[in-house]
MARTI-935333 format. One line per field, with one value per atom (N, C-alpha, C): residue number from 0; residue in one letter; atom name; x, y, z. Coordinates in Angstrom, 2 decimals. Example, Ala and Ser with C-alpha at 12.3 -4.5 7.8 and 13.67 -1.06 7.14 Angstrom:
2
vexza <- [0/0/0/1/1/1] $
kolza <- [A/A/A/S/S/S] $
lomar <- [N/CA/C/N/CA/C] $
u <- [13.19/12.30/13.20/12.85/13.67/12.90] $
v <- [-5.69/-4.50/-3.30/-2.25/-1.06/0.03] $
w <- [7.80/7.80/7.80/7.08/7.14/7.87] $
//
This chain:
147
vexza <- [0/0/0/1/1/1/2/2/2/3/3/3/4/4/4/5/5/5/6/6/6/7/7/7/8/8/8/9/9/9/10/10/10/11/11/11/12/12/12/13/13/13/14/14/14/15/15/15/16/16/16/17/17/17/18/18/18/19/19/19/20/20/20/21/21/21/22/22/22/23/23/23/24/24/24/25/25/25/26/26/26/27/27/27/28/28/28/29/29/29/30/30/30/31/31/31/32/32/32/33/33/33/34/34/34/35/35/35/36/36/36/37/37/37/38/38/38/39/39/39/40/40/40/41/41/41/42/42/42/43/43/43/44/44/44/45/45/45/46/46/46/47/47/47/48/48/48/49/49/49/50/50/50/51/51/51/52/52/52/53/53/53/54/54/54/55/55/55/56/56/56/57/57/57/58/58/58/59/59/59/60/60/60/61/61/61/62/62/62/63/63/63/64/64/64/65/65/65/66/66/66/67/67/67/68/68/68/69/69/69/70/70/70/71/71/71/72/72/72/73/73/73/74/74/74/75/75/75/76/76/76/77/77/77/78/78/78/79/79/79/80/80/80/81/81/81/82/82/82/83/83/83/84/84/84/85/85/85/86/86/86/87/87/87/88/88/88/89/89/89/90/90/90/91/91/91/92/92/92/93/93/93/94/94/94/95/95/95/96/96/96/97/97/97/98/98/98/99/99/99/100/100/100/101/101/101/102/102/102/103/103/103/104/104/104/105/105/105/106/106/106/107/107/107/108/108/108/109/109/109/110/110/110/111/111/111/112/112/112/113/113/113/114/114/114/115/115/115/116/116/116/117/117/117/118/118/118/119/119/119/120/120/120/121/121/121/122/122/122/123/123/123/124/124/124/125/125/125/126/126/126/127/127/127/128/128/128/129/129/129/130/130/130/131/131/131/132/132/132/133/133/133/134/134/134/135/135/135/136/136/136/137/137/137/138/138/138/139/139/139/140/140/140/141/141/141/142/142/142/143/143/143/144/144/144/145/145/145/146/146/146] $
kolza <- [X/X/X/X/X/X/X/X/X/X/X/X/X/X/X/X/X/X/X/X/X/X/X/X/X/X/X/X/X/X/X/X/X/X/X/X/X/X/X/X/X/X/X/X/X/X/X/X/X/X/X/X/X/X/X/X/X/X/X/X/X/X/X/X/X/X/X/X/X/X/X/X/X/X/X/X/X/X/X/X/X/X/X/X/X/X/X/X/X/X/X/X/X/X/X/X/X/X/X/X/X/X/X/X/X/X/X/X/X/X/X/X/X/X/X/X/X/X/X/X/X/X/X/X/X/X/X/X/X/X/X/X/X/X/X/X/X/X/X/X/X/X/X/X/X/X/X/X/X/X/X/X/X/X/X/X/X/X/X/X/X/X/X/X/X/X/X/X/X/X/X/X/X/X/X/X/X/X/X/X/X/X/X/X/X/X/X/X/X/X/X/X/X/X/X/X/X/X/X/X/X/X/X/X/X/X/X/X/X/X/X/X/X/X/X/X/X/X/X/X/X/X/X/X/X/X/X/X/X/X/X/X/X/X/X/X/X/X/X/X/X/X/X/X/X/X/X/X/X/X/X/X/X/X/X/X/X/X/X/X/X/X/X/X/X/X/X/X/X/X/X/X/X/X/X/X/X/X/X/X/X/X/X/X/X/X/X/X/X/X/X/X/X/X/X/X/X/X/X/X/X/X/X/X/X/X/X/X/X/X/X/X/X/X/X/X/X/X/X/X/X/X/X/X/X/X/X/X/X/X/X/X/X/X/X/X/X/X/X/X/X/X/X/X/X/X/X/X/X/X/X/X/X/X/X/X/X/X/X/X/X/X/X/X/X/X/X/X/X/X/X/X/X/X/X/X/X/X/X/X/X/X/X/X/X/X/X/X/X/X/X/X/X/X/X/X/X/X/X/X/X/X/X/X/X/X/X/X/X/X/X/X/X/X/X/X/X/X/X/X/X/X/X/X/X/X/X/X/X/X/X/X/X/X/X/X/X/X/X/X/X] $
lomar <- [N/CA/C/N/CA/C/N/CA/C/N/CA/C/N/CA/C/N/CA/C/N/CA/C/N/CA/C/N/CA/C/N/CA/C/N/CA/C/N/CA/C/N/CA/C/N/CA/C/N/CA/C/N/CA/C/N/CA/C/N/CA/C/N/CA/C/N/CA/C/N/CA/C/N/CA/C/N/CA/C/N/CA/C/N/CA/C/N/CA/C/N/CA/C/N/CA/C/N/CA/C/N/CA/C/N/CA/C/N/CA/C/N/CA/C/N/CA/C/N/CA/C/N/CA/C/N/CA/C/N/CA/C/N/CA/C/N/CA/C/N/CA/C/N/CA/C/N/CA/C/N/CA/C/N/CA/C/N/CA/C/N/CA/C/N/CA/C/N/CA/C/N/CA/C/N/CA/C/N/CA/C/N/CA/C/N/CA/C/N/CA/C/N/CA/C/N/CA/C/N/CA/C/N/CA/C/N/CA/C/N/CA/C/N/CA/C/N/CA/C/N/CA/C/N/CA/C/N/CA/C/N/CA/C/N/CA/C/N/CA/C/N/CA/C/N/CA/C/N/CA/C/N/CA/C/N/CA/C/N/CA/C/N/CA/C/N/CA/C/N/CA/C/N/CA/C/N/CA/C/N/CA/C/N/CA/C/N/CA/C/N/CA/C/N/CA/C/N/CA/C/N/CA/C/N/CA/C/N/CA/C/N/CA/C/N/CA/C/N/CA/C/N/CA/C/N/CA/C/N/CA/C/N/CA/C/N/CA/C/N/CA/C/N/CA/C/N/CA/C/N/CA/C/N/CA/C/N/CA/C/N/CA/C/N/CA/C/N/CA/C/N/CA/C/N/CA/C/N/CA/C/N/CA/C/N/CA/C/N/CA/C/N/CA/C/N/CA/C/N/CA/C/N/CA/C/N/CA/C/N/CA/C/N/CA/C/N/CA/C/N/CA/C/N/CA/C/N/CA/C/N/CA/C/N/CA/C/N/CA/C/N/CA/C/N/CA/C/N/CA/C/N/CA/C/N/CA/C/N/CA/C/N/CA/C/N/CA/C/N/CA/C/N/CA/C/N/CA/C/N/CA/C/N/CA/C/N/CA/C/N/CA/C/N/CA/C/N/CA/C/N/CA/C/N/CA/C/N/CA/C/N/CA/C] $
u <- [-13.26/-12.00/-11.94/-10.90/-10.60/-10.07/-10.42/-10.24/-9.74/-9.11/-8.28/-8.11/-8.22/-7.96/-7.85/-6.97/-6.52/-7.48/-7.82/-8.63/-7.69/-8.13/-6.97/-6.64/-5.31/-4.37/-4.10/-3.83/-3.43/-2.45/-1.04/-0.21/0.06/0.88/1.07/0.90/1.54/1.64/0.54/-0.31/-1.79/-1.73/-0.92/-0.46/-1.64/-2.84/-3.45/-2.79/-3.13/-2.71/-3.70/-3.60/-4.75/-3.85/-4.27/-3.70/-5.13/-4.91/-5.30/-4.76/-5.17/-4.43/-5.81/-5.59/-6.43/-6.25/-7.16/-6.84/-6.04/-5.24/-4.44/-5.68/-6.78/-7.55/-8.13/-8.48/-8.77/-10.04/-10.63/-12.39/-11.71/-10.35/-10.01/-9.62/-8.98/-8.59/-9.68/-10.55/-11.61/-11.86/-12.17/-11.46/-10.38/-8.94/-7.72/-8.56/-8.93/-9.31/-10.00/-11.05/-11.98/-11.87/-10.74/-10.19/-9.40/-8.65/-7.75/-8.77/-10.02/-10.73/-11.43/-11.61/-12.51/-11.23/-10.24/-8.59/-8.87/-8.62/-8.62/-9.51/-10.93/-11.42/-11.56/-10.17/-9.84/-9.05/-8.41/-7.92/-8.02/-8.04/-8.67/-7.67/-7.97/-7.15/-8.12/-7.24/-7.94/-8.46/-9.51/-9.74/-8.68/-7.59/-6.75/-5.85/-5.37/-4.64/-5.13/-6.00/-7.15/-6.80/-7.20/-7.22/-5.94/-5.13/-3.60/-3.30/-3.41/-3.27/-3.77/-4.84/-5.84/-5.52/-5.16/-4.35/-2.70/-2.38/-0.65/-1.05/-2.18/-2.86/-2.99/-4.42/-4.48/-3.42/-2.53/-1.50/-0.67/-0.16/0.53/0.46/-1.45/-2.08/-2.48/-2.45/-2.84/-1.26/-0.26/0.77/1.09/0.85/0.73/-0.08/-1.30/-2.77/-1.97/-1.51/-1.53/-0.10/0.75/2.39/3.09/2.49/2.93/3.07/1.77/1.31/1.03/0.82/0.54/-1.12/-1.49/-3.16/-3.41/-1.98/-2.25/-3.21/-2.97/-2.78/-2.03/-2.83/-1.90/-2.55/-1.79/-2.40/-1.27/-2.21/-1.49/-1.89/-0.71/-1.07/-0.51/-1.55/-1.78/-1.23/-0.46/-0.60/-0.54/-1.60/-1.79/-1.15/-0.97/-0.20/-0.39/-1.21/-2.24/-1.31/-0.49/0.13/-0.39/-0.16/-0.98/-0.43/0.81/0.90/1.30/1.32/1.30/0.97/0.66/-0.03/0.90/1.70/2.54/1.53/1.73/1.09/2.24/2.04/2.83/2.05/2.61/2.26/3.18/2.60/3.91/3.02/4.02/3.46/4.47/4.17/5.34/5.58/5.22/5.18/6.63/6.80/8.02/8.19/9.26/10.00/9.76/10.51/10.63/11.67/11.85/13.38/12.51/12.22/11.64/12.43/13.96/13.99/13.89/12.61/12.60/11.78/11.53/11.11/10.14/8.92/7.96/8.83/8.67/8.91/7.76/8.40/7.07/7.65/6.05/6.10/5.42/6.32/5.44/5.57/3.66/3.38/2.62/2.86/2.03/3.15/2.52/3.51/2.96/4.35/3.82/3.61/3.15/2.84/4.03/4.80/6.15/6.47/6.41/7.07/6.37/5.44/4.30/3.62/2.99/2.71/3.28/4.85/5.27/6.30/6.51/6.02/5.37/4.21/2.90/3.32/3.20/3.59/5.02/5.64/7.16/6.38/5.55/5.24/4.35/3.67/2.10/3.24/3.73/4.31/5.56/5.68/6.69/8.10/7.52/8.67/8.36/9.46/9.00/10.15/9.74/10.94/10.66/11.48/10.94/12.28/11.55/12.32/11.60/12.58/12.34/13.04/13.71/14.36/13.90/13.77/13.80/14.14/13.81/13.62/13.70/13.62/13.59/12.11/11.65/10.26/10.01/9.25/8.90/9.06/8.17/8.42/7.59/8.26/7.41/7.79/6.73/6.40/6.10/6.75/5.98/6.18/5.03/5.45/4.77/5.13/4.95/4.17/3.00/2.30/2.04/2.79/2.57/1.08/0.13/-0.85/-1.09] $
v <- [-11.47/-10.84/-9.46/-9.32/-7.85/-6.95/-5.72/-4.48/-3.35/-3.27/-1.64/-0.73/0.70/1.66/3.10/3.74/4.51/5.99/6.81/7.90/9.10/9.83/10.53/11.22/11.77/12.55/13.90/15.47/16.29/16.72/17.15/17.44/19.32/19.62/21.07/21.49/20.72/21.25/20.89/20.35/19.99/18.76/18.12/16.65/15.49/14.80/14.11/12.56/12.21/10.81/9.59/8.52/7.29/6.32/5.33/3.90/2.74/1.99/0.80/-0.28/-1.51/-3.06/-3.80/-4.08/-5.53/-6.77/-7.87/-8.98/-8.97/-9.81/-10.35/-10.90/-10.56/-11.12/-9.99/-10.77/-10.04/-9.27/-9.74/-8.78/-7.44/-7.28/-6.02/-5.42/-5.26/-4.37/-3.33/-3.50/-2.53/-1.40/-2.02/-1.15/0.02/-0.70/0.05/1.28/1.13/1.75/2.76/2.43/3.55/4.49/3.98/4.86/5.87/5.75/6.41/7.52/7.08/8.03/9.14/8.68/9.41/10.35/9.96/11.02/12.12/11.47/12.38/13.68/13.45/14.59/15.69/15.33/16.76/17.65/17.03/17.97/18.08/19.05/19.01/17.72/16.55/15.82/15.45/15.86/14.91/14.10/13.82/12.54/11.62/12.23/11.11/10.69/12.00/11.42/10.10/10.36/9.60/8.44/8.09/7.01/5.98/6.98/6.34/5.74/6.70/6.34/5.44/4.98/4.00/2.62/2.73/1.49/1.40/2.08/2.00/1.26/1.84/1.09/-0.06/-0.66/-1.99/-2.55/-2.49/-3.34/-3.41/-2.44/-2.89/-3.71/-3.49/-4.37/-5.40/-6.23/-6.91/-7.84/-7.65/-8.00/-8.67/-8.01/-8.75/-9.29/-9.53/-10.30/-11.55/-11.93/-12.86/-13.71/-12.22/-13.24/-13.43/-12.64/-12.40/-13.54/-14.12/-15.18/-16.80/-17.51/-18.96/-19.01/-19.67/-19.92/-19.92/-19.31/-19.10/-17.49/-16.76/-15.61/-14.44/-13.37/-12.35/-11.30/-9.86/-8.78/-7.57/-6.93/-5.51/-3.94/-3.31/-2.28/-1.19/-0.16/0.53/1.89/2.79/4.23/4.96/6.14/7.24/8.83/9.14/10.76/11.60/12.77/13.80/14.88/15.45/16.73/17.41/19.03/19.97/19.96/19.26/19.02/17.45/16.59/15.17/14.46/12.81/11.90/10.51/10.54/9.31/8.12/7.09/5.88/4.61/3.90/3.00/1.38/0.29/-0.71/-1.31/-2.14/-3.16/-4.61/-5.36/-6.89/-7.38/-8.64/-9.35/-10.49/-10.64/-12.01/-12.22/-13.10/-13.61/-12.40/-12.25/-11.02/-11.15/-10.47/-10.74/-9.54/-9.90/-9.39/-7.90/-7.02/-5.74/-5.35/-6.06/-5.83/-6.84/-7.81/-8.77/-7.78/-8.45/-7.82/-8.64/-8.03/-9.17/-9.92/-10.92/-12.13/-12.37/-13.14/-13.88/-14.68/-15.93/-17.59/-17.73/-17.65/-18.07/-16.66/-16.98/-14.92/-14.62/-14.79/-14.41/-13.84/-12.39/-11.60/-12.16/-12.49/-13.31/-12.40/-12.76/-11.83/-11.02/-11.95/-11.41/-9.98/-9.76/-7.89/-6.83/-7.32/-6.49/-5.14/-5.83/-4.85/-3.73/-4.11/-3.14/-1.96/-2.95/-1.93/-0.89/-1.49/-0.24/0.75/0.69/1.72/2.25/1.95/2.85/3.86/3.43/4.31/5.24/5.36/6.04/7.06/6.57/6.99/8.16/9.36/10.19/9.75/8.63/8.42/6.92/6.35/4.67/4.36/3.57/3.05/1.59/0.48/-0.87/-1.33/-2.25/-2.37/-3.99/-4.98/-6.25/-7.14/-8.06/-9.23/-10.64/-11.45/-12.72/-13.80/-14.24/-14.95/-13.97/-12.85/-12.09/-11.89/-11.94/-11.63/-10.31/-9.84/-8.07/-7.70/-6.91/-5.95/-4.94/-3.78/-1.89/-1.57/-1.10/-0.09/0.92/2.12/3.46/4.12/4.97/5.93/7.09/7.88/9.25/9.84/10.64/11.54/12.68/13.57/14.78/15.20/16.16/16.53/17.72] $
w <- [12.35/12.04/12.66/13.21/13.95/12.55/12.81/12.46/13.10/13.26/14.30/13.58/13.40/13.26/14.73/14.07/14.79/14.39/15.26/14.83/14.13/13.33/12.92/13.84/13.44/14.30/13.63/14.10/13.42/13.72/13.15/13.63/13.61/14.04/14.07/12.61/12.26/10.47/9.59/10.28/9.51/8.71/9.07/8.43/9.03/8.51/8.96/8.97/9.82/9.64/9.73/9.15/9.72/9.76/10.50/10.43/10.27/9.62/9.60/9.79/10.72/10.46/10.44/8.98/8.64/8.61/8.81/8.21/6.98/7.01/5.58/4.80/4.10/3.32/2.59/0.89/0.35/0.24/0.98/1.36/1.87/2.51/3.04/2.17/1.19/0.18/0.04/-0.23/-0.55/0.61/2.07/2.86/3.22/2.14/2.41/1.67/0.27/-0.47/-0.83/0.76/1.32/2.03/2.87/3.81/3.37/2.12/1.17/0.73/0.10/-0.60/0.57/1.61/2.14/3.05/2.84/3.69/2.53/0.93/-0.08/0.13/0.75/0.62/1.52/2.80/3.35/2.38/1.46/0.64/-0.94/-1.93/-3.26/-4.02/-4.13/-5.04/-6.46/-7.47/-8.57/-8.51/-9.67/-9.33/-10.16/-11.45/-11.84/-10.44/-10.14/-9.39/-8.05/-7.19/-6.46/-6.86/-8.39/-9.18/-8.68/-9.58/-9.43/-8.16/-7.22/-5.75/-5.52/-5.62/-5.02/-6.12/-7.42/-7.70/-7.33/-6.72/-5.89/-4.76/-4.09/-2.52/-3.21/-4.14/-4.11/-4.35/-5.49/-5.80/-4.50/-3.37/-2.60/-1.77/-1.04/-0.10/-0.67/-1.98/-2.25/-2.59/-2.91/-2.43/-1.04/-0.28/1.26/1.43/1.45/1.40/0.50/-0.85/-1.53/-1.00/-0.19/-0.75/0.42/1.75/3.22/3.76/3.73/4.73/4.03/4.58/4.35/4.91/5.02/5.20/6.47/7.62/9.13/8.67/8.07/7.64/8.75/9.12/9.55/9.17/9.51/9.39/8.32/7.74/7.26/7.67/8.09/8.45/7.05/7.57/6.80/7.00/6.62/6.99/6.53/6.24/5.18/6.02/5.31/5.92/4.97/4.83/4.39/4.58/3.42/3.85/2.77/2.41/2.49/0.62/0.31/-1.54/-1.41/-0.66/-1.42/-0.19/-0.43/0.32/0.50/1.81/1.77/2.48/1.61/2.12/2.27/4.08/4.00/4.42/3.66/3.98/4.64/5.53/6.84/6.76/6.56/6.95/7.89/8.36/9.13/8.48/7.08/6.18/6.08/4.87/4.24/3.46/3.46/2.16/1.27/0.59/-1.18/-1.71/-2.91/-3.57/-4.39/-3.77/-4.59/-6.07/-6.26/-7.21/-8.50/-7.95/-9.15/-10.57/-11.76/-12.91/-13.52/-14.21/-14.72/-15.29/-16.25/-16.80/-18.01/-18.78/-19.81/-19.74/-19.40/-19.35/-20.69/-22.00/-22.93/-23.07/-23.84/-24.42/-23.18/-22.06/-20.95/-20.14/-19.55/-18.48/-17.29/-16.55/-14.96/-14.58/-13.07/-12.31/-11.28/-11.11/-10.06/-10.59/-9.52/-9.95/-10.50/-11.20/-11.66/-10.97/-9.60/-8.56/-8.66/-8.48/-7.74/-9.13/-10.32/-11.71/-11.65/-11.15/-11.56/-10.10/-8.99/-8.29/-8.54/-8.74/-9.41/-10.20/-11.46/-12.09/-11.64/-10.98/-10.17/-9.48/-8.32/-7.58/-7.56/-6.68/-7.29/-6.26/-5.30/-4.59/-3.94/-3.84/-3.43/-2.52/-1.56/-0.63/-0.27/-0.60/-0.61/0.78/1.56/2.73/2.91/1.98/2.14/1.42/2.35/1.23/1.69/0.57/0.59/1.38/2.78/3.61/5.18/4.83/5.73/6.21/7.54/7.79/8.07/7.31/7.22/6.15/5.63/4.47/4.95/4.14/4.59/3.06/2.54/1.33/1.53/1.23/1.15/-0.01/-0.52/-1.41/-1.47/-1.95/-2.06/-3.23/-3.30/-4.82/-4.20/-4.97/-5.22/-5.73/-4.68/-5.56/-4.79] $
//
């Protein structure tokens, strides 16, 4: 399986950037995850916050890993952007869409899973931008934390 990353970049304004594109599989998540932590420590972040972030990352990349692709699979890219009070992270697939504004559900006394994900990053998150519909191929997530 290929792995690409881009070396960071600095911009005038001290804005770091990384990219990643992984396999669509879930052995990569942990990856997204690493790369997140080790951006974190050009600059002082909590560790709640860290936290939060890094479950906004899994839940998003793990969204595309489970719901993008069919068993051809495919890739997700990744992109973190390091500014000097908050950390925008975006995910891109070329999968099947989906309706960002679906809502959990209970089957029974059990909360499904639809919509869940992206629950929990609304809440983490101080800013969210969902760019995907339902038979459309592509989706882009980004969001924004203040730290």
């Amino acid at each position: 399986m290929e792995v690409a990353s881009t070396a960071e970049l600095e911009s005038a304004e001290g804005v770091r950037v990384v990219r990643l594109r992984l396999p669509a599989r879930p052995e990569y998540i942990a990856l997204a995850r690493l790369a997140l932590t080790g951006l974190a420590e050009a600059r002082t972040v909590e560790a709640d916050v860290l936290a939060d972030l890094k479950l906004a990352l899994t839940e998003a990349v793990s969204n595309s890993v489970r719901h993008a692709y069919g068993e051809d699979g495919g890739h997700v890219d990744v992109r973190y952007e390091l500014h000097a009070d908050r950390i925008t992270i975006e995910i891109v697939d070329d999968g099947a869409g989906f309706d960002p504004d679906e809502t959990p559900g209970f089957d029974g006394d059990e909360l499904s899973e639809g919509g869940l994900g992206i629950a929990i990053i609304r809440t983490v998150a101080d800013a969210l931008e969902i760019d995907s519909r339902p038979g459309v191929r592509g989706s882009r997530l980004r969001f924004v934390k203040n730290i």
